[in-house]
N, C-alpha and C positions, 0 to 999 in steps of 0.2 A: 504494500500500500504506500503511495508517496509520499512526504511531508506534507503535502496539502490537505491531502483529505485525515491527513494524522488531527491538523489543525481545525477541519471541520468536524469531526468527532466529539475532538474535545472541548468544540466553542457549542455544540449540541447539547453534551452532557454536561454542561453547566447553564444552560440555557433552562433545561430540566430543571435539575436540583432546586435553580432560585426563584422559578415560577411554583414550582411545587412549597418552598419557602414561604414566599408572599402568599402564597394560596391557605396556605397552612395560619401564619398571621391574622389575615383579613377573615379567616371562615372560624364559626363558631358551632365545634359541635353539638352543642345540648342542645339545642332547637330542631324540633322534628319534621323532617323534610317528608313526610307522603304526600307530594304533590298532587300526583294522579289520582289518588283515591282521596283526598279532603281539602279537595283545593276550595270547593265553595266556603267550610268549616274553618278555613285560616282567617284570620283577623289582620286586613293589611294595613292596618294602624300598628302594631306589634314593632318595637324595635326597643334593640339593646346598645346600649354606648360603649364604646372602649376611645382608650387613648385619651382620655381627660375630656368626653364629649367630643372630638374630633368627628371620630368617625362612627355609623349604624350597620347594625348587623340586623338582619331581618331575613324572613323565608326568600321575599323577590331577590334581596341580591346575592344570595347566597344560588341560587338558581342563574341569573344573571351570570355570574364570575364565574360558574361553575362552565356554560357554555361557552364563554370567553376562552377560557383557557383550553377546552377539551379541542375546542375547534383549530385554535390557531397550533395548539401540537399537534392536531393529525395533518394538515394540510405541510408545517413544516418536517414532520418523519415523511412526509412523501415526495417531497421534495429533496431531502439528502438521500436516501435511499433509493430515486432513480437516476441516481447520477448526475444529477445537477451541481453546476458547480458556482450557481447563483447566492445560497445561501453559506454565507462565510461567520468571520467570528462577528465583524461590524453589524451584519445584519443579523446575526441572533442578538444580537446588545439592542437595536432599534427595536426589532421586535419584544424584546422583554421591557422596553422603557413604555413604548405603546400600551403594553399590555398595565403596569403600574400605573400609568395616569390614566385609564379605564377603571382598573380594580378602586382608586382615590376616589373617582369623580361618582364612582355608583353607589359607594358608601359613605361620599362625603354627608357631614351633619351639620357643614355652614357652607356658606356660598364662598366664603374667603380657598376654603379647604377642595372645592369644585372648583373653580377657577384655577389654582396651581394644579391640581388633576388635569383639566383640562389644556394649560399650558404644557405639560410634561407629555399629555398624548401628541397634541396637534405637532410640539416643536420634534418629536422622534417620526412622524411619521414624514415631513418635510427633511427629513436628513436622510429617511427610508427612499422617499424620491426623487431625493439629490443625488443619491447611488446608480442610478440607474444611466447606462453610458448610451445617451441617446444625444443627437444632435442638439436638440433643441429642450436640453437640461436646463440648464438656464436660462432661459426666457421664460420657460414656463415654473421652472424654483420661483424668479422675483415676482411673475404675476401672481402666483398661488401665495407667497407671503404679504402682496398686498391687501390680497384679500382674507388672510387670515387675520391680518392687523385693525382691518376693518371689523370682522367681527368680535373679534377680543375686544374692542371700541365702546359696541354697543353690548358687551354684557356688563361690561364696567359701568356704564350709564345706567344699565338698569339695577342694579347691584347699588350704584349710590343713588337713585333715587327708593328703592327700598328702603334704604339705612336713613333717609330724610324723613320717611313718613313715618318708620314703625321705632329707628333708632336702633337697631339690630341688625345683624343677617346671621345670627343662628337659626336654623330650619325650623325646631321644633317652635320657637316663638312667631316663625312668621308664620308655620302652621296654623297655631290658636289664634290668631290673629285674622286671619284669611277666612276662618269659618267663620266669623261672627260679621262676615262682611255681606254684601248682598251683589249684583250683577253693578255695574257701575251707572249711574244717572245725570251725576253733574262730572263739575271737572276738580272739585277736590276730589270724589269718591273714584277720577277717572283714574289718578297718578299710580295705583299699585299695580292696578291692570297694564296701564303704560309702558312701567317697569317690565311688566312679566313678558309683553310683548315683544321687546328691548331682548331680555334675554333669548327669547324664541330664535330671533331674527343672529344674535350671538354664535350658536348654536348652531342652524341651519349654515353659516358660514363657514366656521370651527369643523365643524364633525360631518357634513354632507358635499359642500359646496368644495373646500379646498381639497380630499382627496380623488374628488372627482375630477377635479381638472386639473390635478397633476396627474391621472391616467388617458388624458386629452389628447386625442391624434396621435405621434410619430411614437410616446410615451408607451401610450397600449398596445400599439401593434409589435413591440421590442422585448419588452420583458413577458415571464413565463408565468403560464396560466396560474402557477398558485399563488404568486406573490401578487398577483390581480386578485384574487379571491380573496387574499387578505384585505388590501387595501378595499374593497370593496365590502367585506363584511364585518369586521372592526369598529371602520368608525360608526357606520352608519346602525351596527345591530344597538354599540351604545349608547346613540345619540335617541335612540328609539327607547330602550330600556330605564336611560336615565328619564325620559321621559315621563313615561308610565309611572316610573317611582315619586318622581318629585308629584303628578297631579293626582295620585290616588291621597293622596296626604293633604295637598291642599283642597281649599273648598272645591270639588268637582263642577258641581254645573254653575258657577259659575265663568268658568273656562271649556264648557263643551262647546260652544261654538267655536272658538279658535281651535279645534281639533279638529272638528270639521272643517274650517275654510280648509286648513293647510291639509289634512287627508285631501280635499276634494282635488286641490292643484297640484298636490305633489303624484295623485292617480294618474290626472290630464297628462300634465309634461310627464312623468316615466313612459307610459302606456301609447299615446303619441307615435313621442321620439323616439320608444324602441319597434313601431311598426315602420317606421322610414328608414329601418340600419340592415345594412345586411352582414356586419361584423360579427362574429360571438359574442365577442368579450364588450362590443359597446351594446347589443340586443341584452345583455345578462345586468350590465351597468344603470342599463334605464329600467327596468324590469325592475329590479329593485329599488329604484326611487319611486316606481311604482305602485308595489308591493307595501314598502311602507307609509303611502300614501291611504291606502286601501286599510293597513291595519289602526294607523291614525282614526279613521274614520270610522270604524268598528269599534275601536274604545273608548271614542264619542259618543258612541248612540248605544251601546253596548256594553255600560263599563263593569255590572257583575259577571256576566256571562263570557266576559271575554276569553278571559286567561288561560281554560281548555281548547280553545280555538287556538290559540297564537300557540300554544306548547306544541301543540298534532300541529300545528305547520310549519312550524321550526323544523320537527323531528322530520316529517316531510323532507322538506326544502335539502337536511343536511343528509339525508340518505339518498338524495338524487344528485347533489354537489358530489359527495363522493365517486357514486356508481360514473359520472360524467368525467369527473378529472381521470378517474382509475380508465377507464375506455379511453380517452384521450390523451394518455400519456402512453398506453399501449399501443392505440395506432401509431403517433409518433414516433414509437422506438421503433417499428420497420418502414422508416422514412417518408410516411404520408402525414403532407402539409393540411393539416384544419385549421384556418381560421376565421374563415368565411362558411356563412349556408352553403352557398352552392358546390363547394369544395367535398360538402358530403356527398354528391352523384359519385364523383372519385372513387370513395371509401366505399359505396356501396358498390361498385363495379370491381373493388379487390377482396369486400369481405364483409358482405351482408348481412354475419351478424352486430360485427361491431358498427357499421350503421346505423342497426334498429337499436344496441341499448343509447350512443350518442341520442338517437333524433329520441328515443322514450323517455330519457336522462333529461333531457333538454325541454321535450314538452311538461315533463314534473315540474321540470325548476320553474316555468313560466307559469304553472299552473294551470296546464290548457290539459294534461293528459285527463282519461275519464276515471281513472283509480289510481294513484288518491290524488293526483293533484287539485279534480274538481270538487272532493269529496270535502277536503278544506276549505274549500270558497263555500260552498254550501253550509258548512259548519258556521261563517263567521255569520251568514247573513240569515241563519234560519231564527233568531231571536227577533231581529226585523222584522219579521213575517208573525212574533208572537204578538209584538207592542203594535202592529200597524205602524210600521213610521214604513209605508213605501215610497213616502217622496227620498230617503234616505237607499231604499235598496232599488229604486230608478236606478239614482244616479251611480249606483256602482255596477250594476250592471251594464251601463250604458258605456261608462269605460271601463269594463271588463271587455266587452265587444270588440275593444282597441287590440287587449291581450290575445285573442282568440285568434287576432288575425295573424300574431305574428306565429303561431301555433299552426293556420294555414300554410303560411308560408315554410314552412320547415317541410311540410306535409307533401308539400309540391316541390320540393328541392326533390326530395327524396324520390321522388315518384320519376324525374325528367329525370335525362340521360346526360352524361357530360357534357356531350356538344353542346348544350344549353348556356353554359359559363360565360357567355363575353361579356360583354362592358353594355350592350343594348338591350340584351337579355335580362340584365342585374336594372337597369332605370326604367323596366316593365313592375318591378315588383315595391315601386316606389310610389307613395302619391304626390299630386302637384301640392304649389305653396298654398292655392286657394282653397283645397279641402281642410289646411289647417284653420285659415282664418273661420271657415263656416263653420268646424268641431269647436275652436272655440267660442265663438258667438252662442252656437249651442248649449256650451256649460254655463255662460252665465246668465242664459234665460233659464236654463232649468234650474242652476243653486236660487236665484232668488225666487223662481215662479214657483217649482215644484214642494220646496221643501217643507213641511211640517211647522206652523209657527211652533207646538209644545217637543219639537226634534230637534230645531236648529234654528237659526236666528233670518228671517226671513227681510225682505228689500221694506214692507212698512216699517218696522221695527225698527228698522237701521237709520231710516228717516225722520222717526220719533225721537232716536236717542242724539240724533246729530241735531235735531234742530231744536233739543232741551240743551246739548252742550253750546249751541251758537247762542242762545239764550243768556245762558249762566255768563258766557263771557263777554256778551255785551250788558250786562249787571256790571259786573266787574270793573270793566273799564269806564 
């Protein structure tokens, strides 16, 4: 074996050791994890302090940290173990620093303590991206750090306008503080909401926006599929999960509407933009901004029922990443290039099975297959169908329709014959600029027409609430 991979072994097993360390640390065994059999019977108010109030130990993140970590170790043993020689000692260090300002930021117990988690994730994943020997490294480093400084910007605005109103930013005080509030009406009662917004918008920059566009163009098409996986389910599962954690705690329906605005658009643009790709890795990229648009929007309208839903499709999702990367690192070892749909006619003209688990692999992950992918979407939306909100499972079904095409379209890769590949062939399976403008013209008649005034926050309301705040502040002045 050469000094190299002497050196990747041992930057491996110590990449172990201190994940399993920190894991060890942050997790608290006395608390009884039967998810699957009492998840309703768990109390998600329940939390334990350690570190002098620092940091919360509770069921969610103990479940959170636990997929955290199981994840990013499988994807990295399959990575050194097929002979890649991408993951070195640097990049087990990025990745285990990632993985720390994740573990921080999900058990933080003050926003001070969130904030450096969050700085510790975002600054290793930007160093994660820095590594990557593409042309166009640095152009896209200094934009993605523009934009990361932008939203560090506004969570610090919203974080000191918290600390203005309430005089704190320990959690559990702005928790009890938050219940006893009501939906906001003027513009003192607007500033905490404001705040929270502020962070939203922090967040969405920080944990979705920058390492998407440092896998942008020349970026994605260069590096290897697992180290895309990472960067793709990392930030984004914990920008989702932190999520969940901080609004189950705070006053909930107060904040169900901004779960739904941002579920409803982050649906459109994923679902969209990944039926005009014909890449993998940028089809798998939008599909998950998607996807978590879609489960935003279910734990909006949904928020006891949810948490069996989202578990069975994680568990979903990550038994079809697998079966996908493992088929796809196999075809690649006997020299067949995938990085394109149409590139599967290829693979199915050398070897038909490993065509059918990719294109099965593939429709799971998108959520289009009919076991279990659809069986999951069905799962999130059938409480929808108890409470009557279908102005709510309209509109997910209506960009679900988006998802289903790009689920055609695999369908049809598969089916044509190589000759099909050229360059005139691939802007058949594209649509024009003008069907986007009418899809979305179309969302925003249906979020304000369609939706449920006791579901979600409807175009009078919003009209009511603006024209009491233009009110209050011409009092004011």
């Amino acid at each position: 074996m050469p000094v190299r991979s002497y050196k990747n072994l041992l930057a491996l097993f110590f990449f172990v050791f201190f994940v399993c360390v920190l894991f060890l640390i942050l997790y608290d065994s006395s608390l009884e994890l039967n998810v699957l059999q009492n998840i309703h019977s768990l109390d998600p108010t329940f939390r334990k302090t350690t570190f002098s109030g620092m940091f919360s130990i509770d069921w969610f993140t103990k479940v959170s940290k636990l997929a955290l970590g199981l994840g990013t170790f499988l994807f990295s043993l399959a990575t050194f173990f097929n002979k890649t020689t991408f993951f070195e000692a640097e990049d087990f260090l990025s990745i285990f620093m990632v993985l720390l300002g994740a573990f921080c930021a999900l058990s933080a117990d003050d926003l001070k303590v969130l904030f450096l988690g969050l700085e510790i994730m975002s600054f290793s994943l930007l160093i994660f991206i820095r590594n990557f020997e593409t042309p166009n490294a640095d152009p896209i480093t200094f934009r993605v750090f523009i934009i990361y400084g932008f939203g560090t910007a506004l969570f610090l605005l919203g974080s000191a306008l918290l600390y203005s109103f309430y005089g704190t930013t320990d959690l559990p005080s702005l928790f009890s503080s938050f219940s006893k509030n009501k939906p906001p009406q003027s513009i003192s009662s607007a500033f905490p909401f404001l705040a929270i917004l502020f962070i939203l918008l922090g967040l969405f920059a920080k944990m979705l926006y920058v390492p998407f566009q440092g896998l942008y163009k020349e970026t994605a098409e260069k590096i290897e599929f697992s180290a895309f996986v990472f960067l793709n389910f990392v930030p984004r599962l914990t920008g989702l999960l932190l999520l969940i954690r901080l609004f189950t705690l705070f006053h909930f329906e107060s904040f169900r509407f901004l779960f739904q605005i941002f579920g409803a658009v982050g649906m459109f643009l994923g679902f969209w933009n990944a039926l005009r790709q014909t890449q993998i890795k940028n089809i798998l990229a939008y599909e998950s901004v998607g996807t978590l648009g879609l489960l935003l929007l279910s734990f909006g309208q949904s928020y006891l029922n949810f948490f069996p839903s989202i578990i069975f499709l994680f568990l979903i999702s990550s038994l079809s990443l697998l079966i996908f990367m493992s088929t796809l690192l196999r075809v690649q070892s006997f020299g067949l290039k995938v990085t394109t749909l149409h590139e599967l006619s290829f693979v199915r003209a050398q070897s038909p099975a490993a065509a059918f688990l990719l294109g099965a692999s593939f429709l799971s992950l998108i959520h289009m297959s009919p076991f279990p992918g659809f069986i999951s979407f069905l799962l999130l939306i059938k409480d929808w169908i108890a409470e009557e909100a279908y102005g709510t499972l309209f509109l997910a079904l209506f960009f679900k329709i988006l998802s289903w095409g790009c689920g055609l379209k695999v369908l049809k890769v598969l089916l044509e014959s190589p000759s099909l590949t050229n360059f005139e062939k691939r802007r058949r399976l594209k649509y024009r600029h003008v069907s986007s403008f009418i899809i979305g013209t179309l969302f925003f008649l249906l979020f304000f027409l369609v939706f449920k005034p006791d579901g979600s926050i409807n175009l009078l309301s919003l009209a009511r609430t603006t024209l009491q705040w233009s009110e209050d502040l011409g009092a004011l002045m």
